[in-house]
Each structure stands twice: as structure tokens, then as C-alpha cells.
C-alpha positions as CSV (number, residue, x, y, z in Angstrom):
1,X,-13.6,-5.2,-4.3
2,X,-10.1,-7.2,-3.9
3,X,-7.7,-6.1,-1.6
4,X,-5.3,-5.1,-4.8
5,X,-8.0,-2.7,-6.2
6,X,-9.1,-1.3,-3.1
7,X,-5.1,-0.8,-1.8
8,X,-4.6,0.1,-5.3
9,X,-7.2,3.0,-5.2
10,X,-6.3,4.3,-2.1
11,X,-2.6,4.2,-2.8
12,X,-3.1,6.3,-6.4
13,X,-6.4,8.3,-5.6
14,X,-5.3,9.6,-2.3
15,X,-2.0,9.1,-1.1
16,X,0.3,9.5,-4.4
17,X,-2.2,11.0,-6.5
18,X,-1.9,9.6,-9.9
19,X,-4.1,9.2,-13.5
20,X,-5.1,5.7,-13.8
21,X,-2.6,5.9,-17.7
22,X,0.0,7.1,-15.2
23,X,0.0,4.7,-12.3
24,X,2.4,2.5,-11.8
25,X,2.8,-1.4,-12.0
26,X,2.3,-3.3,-9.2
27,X,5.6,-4.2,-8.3
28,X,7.1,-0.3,-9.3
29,X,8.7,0.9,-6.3
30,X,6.1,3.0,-4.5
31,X,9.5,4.7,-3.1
32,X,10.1,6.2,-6.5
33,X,6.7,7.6,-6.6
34,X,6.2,10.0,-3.4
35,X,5.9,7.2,-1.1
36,X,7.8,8.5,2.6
37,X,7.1,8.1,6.0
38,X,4.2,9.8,6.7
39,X,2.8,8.8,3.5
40,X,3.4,4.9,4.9
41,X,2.2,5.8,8.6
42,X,-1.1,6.3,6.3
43,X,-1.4,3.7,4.5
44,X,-0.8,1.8,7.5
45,X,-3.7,3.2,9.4
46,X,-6.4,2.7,6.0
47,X,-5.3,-0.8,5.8
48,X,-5.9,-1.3,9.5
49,X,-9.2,0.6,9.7
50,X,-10.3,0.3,6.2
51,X,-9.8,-3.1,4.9
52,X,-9.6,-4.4,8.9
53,X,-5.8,-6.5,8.8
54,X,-3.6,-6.0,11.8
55,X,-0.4,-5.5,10.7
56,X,2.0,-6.1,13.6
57,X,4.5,-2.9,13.6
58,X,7.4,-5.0,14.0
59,X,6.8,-6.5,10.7
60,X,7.2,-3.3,8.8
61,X,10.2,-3.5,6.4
62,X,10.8,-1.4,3.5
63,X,10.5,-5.1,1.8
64,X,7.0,-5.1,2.8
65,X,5.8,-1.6,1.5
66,X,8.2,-1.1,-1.4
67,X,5.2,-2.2,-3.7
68,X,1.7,-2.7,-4.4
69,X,2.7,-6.3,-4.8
70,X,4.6,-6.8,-1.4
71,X,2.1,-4.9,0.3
72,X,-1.2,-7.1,-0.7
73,X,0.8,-10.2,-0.2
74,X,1.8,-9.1,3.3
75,X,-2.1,-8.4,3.9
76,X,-3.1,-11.4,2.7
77,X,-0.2,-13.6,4.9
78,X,-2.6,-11.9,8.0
79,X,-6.0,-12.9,6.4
């Protein structure tokens, strides 16, 4: 599975719960859909322990988790 699906899945199944005819598009804000602090301290941790990318803390940026888009090609700039 790609990191997009698999970030895409967790994002929408579990974190911002969302039909797949009502998710967003990948570079909607995830801000606009539920997306707050402690909702982005978890994603954090699943795409450290699930999909195994060290993201460094300084580098978070509300640039790098406003979307889908930003997020996977922050993930993959640490591949």
C-alpha cells in the first residue's frame, strides 16, 4: 500500500472519520475538516510507528500537515 493510501486511510477511517463519497481532496485543508492538535500529535505518532519515518519535531509546520498532499511529500523528503 502507498504511503498516500495508507496516510489516507488512517487520516479518514480513524482520525476524521469520513465516507470515502465524503472525503476530501488531497490538498483540502485537513484544518477545515476536524484536524487540531491532538488530532495531529496522532497522526504524528501512526506515521512514526506505523509507516516507520522519523519526522524531526522541529519540522512541524502547519505547511507540513495542512494536507494530505503536504503531509506524504514531507514523508517522502525523509524516505
Amino acid at each position: 500500500m502507498s504511503d498516500r493510501q495508507q496516510l489516507r486511510d488512517y487520516v479518514f477511517g480513524e482520525l476524521l472519520p469520513l465516507s470515502n463519497a465524503n472525503r476530501p481532496a488531497d490538498d483540502a485543508s485537513l484544518f477545515d475538516h476536524g484536524l487540531d492538535s491532538l488530532r495531529l500529535m496522532q497522526l504524528l505518532v501512526f506515521v512514526e510507528e506505523k509507516m516507520r519515518i522519523t519526522l524531526p519535531d522541529h519540522e512541524v509546520t502547519p505547511e507540513r500537515v495542512e494536507t494530505i498532499d503536504s503531509i506524504v511529500g514531507w514523508i517522502e523528503s525523509h524516505r
